[in-house]
C-alpha positions as CSV (number, residue, x, y, z in Angstrom):
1,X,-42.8,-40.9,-52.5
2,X,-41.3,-38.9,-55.2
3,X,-41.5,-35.2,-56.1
4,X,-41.7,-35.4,-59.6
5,X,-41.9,-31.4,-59.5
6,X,-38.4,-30.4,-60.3
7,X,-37.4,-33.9,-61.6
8,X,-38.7,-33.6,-65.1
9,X,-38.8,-29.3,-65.4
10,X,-42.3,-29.4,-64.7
11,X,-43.7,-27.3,-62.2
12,X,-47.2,-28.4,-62.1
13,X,-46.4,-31.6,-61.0
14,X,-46.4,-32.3,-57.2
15,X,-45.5,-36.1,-56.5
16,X,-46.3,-39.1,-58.5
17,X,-47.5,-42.2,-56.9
18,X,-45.0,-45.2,-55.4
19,X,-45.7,-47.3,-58.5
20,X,-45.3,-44.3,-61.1
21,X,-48.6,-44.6,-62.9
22,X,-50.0,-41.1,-61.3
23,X,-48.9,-37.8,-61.2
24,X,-50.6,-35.3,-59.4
25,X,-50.6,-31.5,-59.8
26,X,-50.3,-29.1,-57.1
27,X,-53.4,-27.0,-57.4
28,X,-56.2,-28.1,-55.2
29,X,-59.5,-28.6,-57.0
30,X,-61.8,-29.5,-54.1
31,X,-60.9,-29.0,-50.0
32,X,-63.3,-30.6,-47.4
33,X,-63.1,-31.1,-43.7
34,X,-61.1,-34.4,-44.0
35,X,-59.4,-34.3,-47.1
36,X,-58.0,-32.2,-49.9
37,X,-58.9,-33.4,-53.7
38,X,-55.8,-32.3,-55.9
39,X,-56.6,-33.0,-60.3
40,X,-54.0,-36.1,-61.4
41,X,-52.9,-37.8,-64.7
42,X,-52.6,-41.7,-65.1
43,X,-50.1,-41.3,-67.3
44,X,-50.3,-44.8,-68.1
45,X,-53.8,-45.1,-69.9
46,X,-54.0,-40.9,-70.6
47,X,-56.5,-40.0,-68.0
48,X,-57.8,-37.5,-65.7
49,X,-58.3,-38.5,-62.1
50,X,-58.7,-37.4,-58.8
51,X,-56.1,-37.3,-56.0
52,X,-57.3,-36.9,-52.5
53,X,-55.2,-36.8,-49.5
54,X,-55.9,-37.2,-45.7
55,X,-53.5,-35.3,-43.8
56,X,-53.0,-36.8,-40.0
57,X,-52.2,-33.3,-38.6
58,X,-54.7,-31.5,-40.1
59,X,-57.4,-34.2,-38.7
60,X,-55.8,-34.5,-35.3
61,X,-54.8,-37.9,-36.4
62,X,-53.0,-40.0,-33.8
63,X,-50.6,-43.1,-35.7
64,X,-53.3,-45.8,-35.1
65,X,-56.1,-43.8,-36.1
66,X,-54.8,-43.1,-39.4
67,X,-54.3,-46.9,-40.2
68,X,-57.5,-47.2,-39.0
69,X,-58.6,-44.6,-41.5
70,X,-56.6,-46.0,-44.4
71,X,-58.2,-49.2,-43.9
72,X,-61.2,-47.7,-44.2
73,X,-60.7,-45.8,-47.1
74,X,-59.1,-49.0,-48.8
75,X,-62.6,-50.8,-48.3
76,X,-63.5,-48.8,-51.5
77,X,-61.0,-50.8,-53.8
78,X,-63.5,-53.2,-53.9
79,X,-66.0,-51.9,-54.6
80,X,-67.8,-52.0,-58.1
81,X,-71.2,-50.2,-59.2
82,X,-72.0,-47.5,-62.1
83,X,-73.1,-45.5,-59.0
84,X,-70.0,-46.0,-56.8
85,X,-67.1,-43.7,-57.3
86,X,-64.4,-46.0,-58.5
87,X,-61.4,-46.3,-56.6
88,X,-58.2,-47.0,-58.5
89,X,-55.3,-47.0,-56.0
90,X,-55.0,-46.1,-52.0
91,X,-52.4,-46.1,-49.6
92,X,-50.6,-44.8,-46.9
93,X,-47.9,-42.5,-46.6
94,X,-46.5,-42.5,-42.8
95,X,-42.9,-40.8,-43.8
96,X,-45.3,-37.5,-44.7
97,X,-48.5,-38.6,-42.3
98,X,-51.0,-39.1,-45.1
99,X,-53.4,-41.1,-46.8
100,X,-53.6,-41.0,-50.7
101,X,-56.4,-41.7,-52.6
102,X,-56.9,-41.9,-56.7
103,X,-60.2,-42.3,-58.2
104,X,-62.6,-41.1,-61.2
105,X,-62.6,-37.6,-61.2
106,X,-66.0,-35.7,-62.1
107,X,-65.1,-32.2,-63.7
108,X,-69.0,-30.8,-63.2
109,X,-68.3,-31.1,-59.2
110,X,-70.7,-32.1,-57.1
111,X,-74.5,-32.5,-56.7
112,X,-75.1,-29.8,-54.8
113,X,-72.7,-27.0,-57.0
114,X,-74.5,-29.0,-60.1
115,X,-77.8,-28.3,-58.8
116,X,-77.1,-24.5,-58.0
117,X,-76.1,-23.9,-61.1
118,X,-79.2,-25.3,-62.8
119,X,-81.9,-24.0,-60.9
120,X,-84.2,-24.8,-63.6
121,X,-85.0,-28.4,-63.0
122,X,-87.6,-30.4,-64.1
123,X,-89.0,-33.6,-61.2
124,X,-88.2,-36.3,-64.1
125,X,-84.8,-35.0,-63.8
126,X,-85.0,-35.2,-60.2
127,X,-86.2,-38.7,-60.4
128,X,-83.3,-39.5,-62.6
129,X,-80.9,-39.0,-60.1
130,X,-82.7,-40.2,-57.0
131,X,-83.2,-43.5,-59.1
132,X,-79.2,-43.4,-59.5
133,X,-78.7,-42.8,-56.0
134,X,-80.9,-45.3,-54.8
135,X,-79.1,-47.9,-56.5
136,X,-75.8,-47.0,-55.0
137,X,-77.4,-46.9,-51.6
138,X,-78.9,-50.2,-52.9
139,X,-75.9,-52.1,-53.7
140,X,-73.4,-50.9,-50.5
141,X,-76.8,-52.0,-48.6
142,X,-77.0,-55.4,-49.8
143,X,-73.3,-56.3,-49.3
144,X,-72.2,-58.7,-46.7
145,X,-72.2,-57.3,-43.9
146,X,-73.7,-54.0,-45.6
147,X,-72.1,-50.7,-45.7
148,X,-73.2,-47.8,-44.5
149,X,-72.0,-44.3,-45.6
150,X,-72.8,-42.6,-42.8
151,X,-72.3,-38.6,-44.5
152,X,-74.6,-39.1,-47.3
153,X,-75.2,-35.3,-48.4
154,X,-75.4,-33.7,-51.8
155,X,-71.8,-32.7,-52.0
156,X,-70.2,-36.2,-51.4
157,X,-72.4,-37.2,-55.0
158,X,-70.5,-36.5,-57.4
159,X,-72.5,-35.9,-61.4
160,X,-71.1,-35.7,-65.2
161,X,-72.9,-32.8,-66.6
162,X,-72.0,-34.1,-69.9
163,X,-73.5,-37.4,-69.3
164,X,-75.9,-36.7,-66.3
165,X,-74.3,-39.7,-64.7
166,X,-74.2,-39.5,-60.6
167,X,-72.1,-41.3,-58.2
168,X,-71.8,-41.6,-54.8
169,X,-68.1,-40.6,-53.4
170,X,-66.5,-40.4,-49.9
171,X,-67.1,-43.6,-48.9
172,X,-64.5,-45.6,-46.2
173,X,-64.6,-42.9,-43.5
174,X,-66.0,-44.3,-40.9
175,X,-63.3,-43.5,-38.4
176,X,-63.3,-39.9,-38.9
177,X,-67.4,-40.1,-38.8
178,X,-67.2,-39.0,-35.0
179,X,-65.8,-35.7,-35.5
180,X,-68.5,-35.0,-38.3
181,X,-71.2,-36.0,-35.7
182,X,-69.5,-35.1,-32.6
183,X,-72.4,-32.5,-31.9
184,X,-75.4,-34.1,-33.6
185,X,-77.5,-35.4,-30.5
186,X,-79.7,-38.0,-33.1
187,X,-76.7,-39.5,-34.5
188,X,-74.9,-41.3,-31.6
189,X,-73.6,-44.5,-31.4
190,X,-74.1,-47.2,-33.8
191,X,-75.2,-46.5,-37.4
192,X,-77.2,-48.4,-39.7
193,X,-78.5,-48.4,-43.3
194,X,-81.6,-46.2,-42.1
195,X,-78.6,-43.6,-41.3
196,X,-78.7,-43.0,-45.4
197,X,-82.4,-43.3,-46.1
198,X,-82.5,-40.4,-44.0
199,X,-79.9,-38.2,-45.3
200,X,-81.1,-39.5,-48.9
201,X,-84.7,-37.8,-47.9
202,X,-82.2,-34.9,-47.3
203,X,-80.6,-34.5,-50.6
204,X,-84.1,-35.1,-52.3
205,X,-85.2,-31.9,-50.0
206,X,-82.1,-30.1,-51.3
207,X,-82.8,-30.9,-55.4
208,X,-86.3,-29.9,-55.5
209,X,-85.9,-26.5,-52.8
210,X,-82.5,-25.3,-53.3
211,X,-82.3,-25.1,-49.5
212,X,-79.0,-26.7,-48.3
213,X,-79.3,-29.9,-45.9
214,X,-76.7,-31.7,-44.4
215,X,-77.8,-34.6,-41.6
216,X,-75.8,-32.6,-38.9
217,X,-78.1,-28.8,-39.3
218,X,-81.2,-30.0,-40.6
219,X,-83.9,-28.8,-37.7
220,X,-86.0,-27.0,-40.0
221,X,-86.5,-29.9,-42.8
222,X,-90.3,-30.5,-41.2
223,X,-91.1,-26.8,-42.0
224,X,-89.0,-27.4,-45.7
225,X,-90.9,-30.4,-46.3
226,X,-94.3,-28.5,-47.1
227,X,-92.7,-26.3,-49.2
228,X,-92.4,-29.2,-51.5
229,X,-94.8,-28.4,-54.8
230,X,-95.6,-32.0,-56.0
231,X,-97.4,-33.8,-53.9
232,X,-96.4,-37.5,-54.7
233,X,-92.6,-35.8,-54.1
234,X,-93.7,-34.4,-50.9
235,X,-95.1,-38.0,-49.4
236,X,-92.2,-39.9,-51.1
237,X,-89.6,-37.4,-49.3
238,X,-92.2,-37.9,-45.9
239,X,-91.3,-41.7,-46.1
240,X,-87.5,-41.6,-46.1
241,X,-87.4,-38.7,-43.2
242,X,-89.9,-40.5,-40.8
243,X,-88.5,-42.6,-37.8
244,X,-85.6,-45.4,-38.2
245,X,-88.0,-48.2,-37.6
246,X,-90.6,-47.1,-40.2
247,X,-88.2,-46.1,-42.9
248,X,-88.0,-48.1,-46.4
249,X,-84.5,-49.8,-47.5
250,X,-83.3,-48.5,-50.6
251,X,-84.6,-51.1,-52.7
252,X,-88.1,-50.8,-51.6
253,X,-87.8,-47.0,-52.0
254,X,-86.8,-48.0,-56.0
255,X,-90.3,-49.9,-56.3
256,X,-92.2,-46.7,-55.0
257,X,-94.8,-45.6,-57.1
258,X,-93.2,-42.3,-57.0
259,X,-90.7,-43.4,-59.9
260,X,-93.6,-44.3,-62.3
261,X,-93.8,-42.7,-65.1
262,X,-95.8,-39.6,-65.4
263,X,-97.5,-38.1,-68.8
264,X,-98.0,-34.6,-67.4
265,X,-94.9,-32.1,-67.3
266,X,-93.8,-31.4,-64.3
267,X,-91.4,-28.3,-63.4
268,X,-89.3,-27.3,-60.3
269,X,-87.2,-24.1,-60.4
270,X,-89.5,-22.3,-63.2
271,X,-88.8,-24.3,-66.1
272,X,-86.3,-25.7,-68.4
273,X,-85.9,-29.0,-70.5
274,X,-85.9,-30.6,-67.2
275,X,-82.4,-32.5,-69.4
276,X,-79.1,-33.6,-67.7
277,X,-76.8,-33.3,-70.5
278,X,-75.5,-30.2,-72.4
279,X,-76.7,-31.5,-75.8
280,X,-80.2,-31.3,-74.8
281,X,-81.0,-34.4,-76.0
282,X,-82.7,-37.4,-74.4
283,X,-79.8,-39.5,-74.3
284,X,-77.7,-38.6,-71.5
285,X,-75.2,-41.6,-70.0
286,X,-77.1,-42.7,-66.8
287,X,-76.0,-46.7,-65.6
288,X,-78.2,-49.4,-66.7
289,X,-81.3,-50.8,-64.5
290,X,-79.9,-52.7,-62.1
291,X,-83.2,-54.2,-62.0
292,X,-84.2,-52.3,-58.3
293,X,-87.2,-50.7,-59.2
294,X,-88.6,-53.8,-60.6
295,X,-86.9,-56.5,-59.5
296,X,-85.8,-56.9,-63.2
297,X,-82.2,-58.7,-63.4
298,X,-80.2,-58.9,-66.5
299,X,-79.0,-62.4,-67.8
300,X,-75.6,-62.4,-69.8
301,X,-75.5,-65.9,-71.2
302,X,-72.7,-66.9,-73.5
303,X,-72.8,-69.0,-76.4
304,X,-71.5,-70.6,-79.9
305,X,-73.3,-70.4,-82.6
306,X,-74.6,-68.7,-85.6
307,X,-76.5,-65.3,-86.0
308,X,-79.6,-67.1,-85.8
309,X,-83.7,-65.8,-85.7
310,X,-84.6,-62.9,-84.1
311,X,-85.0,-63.8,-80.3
312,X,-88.5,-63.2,-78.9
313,X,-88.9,-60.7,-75.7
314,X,-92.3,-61.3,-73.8
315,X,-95.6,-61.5,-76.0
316,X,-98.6,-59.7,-76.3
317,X,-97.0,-56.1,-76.4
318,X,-95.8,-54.0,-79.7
319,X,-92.8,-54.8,-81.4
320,X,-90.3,-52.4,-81.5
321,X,-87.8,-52.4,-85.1
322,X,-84.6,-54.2,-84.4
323,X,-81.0,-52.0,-84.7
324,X,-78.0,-53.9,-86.0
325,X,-74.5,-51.9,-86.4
326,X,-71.3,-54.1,-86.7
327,X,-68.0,-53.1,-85.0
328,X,-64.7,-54.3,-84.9
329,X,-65.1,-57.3,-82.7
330,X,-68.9,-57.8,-82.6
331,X,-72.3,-57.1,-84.3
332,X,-74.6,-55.6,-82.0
333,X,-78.2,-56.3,-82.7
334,X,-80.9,-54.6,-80.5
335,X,-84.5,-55.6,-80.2
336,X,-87.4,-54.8,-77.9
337,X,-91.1,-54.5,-76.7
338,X,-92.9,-52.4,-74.8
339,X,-94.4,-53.2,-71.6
340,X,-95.8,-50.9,-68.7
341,X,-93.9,-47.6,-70.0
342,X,-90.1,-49.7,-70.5
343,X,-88.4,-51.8,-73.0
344,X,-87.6,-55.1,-72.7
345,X,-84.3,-55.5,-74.2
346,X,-82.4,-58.4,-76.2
347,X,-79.2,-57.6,-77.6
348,X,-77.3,-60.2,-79.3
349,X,-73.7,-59.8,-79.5
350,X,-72.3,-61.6,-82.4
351,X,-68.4,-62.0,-82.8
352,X,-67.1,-61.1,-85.9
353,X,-65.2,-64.0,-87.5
354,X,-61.5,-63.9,-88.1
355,X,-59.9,-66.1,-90.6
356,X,-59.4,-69.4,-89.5
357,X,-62.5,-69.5,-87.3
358,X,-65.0,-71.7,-87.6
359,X,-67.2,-71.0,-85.3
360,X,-69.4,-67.3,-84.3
361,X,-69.4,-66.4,-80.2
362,X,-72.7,-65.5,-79.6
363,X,-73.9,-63.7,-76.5
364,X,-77.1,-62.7,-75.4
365,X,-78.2,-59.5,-73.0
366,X,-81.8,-59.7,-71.2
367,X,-82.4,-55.9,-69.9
368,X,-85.2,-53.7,-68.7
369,X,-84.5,-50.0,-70.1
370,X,-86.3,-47.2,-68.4
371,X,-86.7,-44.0,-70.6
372,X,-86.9,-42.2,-67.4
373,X,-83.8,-43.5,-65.9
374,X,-81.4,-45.5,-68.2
375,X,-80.1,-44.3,-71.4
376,X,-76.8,-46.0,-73.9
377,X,-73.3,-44.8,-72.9
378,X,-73.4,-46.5,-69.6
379,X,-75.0,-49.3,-71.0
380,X,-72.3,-49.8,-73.6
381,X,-69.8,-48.7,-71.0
382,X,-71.1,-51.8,-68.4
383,X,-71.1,-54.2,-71.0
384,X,-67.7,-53.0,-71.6
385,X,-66.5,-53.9,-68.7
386,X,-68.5,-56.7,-68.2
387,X,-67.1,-58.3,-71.6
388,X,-64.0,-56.5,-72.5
389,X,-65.1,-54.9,-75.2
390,X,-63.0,-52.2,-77.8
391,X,-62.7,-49.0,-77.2
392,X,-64.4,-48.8,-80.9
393,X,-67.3,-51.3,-80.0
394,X,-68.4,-49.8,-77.1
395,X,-68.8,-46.4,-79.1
396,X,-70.5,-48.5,-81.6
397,X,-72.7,-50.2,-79.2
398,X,-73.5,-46.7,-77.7
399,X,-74.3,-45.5,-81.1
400,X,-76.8,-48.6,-82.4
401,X,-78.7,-48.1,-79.0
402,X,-78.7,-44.5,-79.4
403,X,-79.9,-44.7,-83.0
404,X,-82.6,-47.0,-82.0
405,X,-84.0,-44.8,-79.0
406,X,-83.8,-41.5,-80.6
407,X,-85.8,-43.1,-83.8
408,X,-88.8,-44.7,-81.1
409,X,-88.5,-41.6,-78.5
410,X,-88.6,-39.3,-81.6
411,X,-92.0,-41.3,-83.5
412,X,-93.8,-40.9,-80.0
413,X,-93.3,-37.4,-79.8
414,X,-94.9,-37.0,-83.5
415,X,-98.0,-39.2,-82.2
């Protein structure tokens, strides 16, 4: 590995990674009991990361176990879900006895710093993140065979305070696991998805009391749990804390009646907007509906054709005024209707022609948009992905949706 540090004349830099796309700086940002997170560069694509290594000595690590832990770690590479860290590059080092990891880096920290330093908290915004949670757990649940975390707690989520978008991080450790639980009498043995329901109950407990909770000290949660205010928080909390064999998967805990949406305001912490992002607006960048709460799944269908009539979404409910913004390599077009407190979303994406095309791609979106959980830069940024979209479109796509929600969210709040 090389040390880029005197290399080029700058000091900051510590190493840069085998294939020369990272470079990572010396001072740590984040130190747990496994690993040490260091701030990196892709120098490649001009972005921020993070660069966490797993030191053999400091763990104890015999040769084998830290294979065994960098095969682990590199189970994370495949993994893909708006509330998933993503996990860009991993790999061992045996000449210096590490493991290296690169992924997204989250400059507001972690859930539990986040939370401390907004103690003002409103239990929509709660809700927001449990839902976001939840369909993490969901997703590394439903895989073949499913994945278990195993150290779910509130400092291994990670949150954008500028988007109010929350990830779960530190997955792929299941060899070092032992030592975490090595004196933790309920946690022996084998683990199982019910491992995380219960440690998701946890970080609930933690957001609406302020009272750390990790799985390993957590005696006193029965006592914590009455403390809870809200009474529909307090049963929903009940639920995920109550023995393995009664507790709800992830995807059931999404359908709870807990998530529906409430008129009444409803504080925690004194006060406060209740908002995730800075701007105080509505709109902050939490990942599309997955369709867990409802068993809603979005269709992506592709097609030729031309612009067409407006399609139709359900019947019987209000219409909702279409938004239509052109970018550089599509048209967006957004219409909805309301149904049971969400809208039912169609976007049409229609390719802007080129000269010497004949014919217009046409695709169209099917989604279920939650005002209480889903808002438009992770929409735009998932259909980025999903179809390789512009940098420029997917602003523009952010923008229509935006447009469109602040103009309904803003005509309810004059009714």
């Amino acid at each position: 590995m090389a040390d880029a540090g005197h290399n080029d004349g700058d000091d900051e830099i510590a190493e840069v990674d085998p294939e020369g796309s990272y470079c990572r700086y010396k001072e740590p940002v984040g130190k747990g009991r496994f690993k040490t997170v260091f701030k990196a560069f892709n120098s490649q694509i001009g972005i921020d990361v993070a660069w966490s290594k797993v030191s053999a000595e400091s763990n104890h690590l015999s040769e084998d176990q830290l294979h065994s832990v960098a095969k682990d770690m590199m189970t994370g590479l495949e993994l893909d879900h708006p509330n998933i860290i993503k996990c860009f590059r991993c790999w061992e080092d045996e000449e210096h006895g590490c493991i290296n990891l690169i992924t997204e880096l989250f400059t507001s920290g972690n859930l539990r710093q986040y939370r401390n330093m907004h103690k003002h908290l409103d239990l929509k915004a709660v809700k927001r993140m449990a839902k976001q949670i939840l369909r993490g757990l969901q997703y590394l649940h439903s895989m073949s065979p499913s994945v278990t975390h195993g150290d779910l707690r509130c400092d291994k989520i990670y949150v954008n305070g500028h988007s109010g978008e929350i990830k779960i991080g530190d997955l792929g450790l299941a060899t070092l696991l032992p030592y975490r639980w090595e004196e933790h009498e309920g946690h022996k043995g084998a683990f199982d998805t019910s491992v995380d329901v219960f440690a998701f109950g946890l970080c609930m407990l933690e957001l609406i009391t302020l009272k750390q909770l990790d799985p390993q000290h957590c005696s006193d949660w029965p006592k914590l749990l009455q403390e809870v205010p809200d009474d529909e928080a307090r049963a929903f909390i009940a639920k995920c804390l109550g023995p393995s064999e009664q507790r709800p998967t992830a995807e059931q805990l999404l359908a709870d009646p807990f998530f529906t949406v409430r008129k009444e305001p409803n504080k925690l912490g004194g006060g406060g907007d209740g908002e995730l992002n800075a701007s105080g607006k509505n709109l902050a960048a939490l990942p599309l509906d997955q369709g867990g709460a409802a068993g809603e799944k979005r269709r992506a269908d592709d097609a030729l054709g031309g612009p067409g009539a407006e399609p139709e979404v359900g019947s019987g409910e209000a219409s909702i005024a279409v938004g239509r913004l052109k970018g550089e390599d599509y048209e967006f077009v957004f219409s909805a209707k309301t149904a049971e407190n969400k809208l039912h979303f169609q976007l049409t994406m229609l390719g802007v022609t080129k000269p010497g095309e004949e014919n217009q791609l046409k695709r169209d979106i099917e989604f279920v948009f939650d005002p209480e959980a889903d808002t438009a830069d992770s929409l735009a940024g998932e259909l980025s992905q999903q179809f390789n979209l512009s940098p420029t479109d997917t602003e523009i796509c952010a923008a229509a949706l935006k447009e469109y929600l602040a103009k309904e969210l803003g005509s309810e709040a004059n009714d």
